[in-house]
Backbone as JSON, one array per atom type, in Angstrom:
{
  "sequence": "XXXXXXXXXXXXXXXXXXXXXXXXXXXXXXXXXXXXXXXXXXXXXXXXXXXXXXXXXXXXXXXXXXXXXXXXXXXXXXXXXXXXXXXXXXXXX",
  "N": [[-7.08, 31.99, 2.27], [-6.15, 28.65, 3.35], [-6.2, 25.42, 2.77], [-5.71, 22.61, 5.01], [-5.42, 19.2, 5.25], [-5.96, 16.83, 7.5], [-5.09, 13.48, 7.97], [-5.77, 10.0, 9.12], [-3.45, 7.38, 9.52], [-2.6, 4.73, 7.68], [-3.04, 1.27, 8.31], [-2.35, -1.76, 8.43], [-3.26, -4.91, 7.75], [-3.24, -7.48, 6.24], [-2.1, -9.43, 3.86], [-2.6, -10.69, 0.66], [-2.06, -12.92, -1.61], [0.14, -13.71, 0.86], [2.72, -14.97, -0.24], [4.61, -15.84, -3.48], [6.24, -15.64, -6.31], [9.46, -16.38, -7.09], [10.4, -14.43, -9.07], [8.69, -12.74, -8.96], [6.4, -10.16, -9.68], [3.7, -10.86, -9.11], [0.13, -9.82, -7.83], [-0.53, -8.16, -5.35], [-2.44, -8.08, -2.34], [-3.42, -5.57, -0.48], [-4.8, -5.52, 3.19], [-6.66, -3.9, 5.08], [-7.19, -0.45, 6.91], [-8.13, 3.03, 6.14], [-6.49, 2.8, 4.05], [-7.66, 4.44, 1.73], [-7.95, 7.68, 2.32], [-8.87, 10.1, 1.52], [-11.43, 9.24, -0.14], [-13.86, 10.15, -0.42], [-13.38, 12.59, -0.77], [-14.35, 15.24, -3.33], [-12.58, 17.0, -3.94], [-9.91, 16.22, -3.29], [-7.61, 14.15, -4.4], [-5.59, 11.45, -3.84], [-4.97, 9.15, -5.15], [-2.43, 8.68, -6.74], [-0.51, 9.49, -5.55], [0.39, 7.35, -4.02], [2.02, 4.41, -2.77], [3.76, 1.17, -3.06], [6.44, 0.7, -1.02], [9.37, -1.79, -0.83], [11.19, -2.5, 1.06], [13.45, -3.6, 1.59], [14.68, -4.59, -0.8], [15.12, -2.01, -1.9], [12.76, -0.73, -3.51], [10.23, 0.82, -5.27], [6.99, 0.63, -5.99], [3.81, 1.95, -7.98], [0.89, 2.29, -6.22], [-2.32, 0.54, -6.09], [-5.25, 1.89, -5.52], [-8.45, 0.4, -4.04], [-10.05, 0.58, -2.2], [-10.97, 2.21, 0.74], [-10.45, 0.33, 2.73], [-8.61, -1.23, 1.01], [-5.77, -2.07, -1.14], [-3.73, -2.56, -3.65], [-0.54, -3.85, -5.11], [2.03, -4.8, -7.44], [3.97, -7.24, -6.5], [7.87, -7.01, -6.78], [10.68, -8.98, -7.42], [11.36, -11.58, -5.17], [10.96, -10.48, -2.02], [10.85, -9.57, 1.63], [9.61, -8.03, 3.22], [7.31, -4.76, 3.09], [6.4, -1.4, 2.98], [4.0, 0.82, 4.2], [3.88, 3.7, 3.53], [5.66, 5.15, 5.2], [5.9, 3.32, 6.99], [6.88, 0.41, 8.2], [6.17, -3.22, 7.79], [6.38, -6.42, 8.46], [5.01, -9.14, 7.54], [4.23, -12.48, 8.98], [3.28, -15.81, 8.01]],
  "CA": [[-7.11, 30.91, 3.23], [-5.51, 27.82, 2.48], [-6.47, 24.15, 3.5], [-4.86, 21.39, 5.75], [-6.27, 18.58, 5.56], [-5.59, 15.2, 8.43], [-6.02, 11.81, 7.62], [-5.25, 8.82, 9.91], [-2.18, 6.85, 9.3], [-2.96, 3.17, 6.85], [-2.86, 0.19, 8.89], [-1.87, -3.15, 7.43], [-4.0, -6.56, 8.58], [-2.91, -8.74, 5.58], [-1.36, -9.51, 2.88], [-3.13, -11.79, 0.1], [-1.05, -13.66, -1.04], [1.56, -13.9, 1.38], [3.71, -15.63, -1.17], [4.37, -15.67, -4.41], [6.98, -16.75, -6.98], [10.59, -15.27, -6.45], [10.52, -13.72, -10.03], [8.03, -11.24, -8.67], [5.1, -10.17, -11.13], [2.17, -11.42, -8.76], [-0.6, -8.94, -7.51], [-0.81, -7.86, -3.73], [-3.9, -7.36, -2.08], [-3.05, -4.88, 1.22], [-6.18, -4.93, 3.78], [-6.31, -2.91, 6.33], [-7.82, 0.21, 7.15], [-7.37, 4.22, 6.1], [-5.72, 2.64, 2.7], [-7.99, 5.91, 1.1], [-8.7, 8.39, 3.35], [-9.85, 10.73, 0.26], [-12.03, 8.67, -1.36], [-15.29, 10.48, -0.37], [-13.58, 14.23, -1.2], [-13.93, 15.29, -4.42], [-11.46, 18.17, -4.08], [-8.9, 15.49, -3.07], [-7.49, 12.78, -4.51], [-4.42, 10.78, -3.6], [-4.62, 7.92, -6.02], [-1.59, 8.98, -7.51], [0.17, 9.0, -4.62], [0.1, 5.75, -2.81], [3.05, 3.39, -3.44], [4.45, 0.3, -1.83], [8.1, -0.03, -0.47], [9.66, -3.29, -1.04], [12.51, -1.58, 1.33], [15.03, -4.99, 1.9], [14.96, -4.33, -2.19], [14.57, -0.58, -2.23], [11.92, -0.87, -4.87], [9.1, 1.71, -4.78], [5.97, 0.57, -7.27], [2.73, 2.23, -7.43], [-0.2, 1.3, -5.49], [-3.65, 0.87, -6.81], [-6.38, 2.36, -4.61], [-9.25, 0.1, -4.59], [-11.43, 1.27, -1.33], [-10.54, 2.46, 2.03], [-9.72, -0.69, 3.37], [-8.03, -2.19, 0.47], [-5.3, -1.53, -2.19], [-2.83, -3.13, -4.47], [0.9, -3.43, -5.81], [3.04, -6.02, -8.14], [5.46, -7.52, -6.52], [8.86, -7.39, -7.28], [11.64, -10.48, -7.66], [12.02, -11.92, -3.68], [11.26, -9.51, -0.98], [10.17, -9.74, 2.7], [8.95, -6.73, 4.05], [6.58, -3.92, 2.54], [6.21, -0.11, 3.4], [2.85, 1.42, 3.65], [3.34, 5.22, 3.78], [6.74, 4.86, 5.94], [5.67, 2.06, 7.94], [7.45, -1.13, 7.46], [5.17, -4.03, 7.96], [6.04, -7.91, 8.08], [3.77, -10.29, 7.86], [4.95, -14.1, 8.36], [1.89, -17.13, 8.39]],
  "C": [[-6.46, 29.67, 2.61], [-5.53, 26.56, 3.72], [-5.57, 23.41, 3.7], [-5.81, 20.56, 5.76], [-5.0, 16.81, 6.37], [-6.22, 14.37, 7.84], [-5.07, 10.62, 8.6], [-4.15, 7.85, 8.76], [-3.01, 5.32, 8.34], [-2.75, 2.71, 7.95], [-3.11, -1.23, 8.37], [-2.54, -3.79, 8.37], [-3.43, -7.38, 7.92], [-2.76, -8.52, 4.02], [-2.24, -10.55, 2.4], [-2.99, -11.64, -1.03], [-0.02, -13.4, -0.32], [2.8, -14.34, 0.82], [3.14, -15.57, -2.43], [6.22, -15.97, -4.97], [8.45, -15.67, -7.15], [11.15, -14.26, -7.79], [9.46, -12.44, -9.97], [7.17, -11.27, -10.04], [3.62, -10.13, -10.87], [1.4, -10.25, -8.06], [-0.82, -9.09, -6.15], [-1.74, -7.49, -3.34], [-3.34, -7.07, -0.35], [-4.36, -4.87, 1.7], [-5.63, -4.77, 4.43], [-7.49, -1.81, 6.46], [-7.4, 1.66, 7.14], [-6.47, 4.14, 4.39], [-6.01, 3.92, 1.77], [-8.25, 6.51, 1.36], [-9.44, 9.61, 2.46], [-11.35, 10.36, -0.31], [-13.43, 9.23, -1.14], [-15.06, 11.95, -0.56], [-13.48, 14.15, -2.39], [-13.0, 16.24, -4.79], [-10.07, 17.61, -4.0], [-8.74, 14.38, -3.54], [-5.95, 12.21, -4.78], [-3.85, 9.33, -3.91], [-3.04, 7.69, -6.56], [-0.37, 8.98, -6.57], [0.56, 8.29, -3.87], [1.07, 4.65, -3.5], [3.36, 2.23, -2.3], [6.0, 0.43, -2.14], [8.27, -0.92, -0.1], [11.26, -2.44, -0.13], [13.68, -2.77, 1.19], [15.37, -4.71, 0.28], [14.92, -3.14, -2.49], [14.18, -0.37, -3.86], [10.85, -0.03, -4.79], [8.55, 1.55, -6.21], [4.78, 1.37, -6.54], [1.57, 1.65, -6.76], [-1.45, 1.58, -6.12], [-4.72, 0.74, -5.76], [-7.65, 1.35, -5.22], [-10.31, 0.69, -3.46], [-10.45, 1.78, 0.31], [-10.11, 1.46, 3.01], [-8.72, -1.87, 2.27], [-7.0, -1.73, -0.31], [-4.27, -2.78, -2.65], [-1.68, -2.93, -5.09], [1.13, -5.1, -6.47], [4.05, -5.61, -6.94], [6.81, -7.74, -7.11], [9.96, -8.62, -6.74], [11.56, -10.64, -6.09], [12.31, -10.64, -3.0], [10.39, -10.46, 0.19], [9.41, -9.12, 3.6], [7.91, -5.98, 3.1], [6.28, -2.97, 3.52], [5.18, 0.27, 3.05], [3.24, 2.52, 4.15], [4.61, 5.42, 5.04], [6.62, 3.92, 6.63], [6.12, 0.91, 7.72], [6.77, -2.0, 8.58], [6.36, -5.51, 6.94], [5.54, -9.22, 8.64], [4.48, -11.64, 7.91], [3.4, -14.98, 9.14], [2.77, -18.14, 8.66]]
}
């Protein structure tokens, strides 16, 4: 037998900080919702997989899983957009 497993798509709410310094370096906090859809299997885990796309810079860093509604990336030098999981997401305040 051999498992499939579904998980609902991420969904972005916010960015914190929205800005940050155009040499890139500063820490992203993604909320939202679905950010870990694993995080309660122990047979699964997709830490390792989870990156942001900086696409206007095609930059792909890893992402750091912190809970199901949250996660984290460095930014790199001056971007405007960010990809969660193909999704391009931008935020403007």
């Amino acid at each position: 037998m051999i498992d499939y497993w579904y998980y609902s798509q991420p969904i972005l709410a916010k960015l914190e900080p929205n800005y940050g310094p155009e040499e890139g370096g500063n820490e992203i906090i993604l909320k939202g919702s679905s950010m870990h859809p694993f995080i309660d299997e122990t047979i699964i885990n997709n830490a390792n997989d989870t990156f942001c796309i900086f696409s206007d810079l095609n930059v792909k860093t890893p992402a750091r899983l912190i809970n199901a509604t949250k996660m984290a990336c460095v930014a790199p030098a001056t971007f405007d957009g960010i990809t969660v999981t193909g999704v391009d997401f931008t935020l403007n305040n």
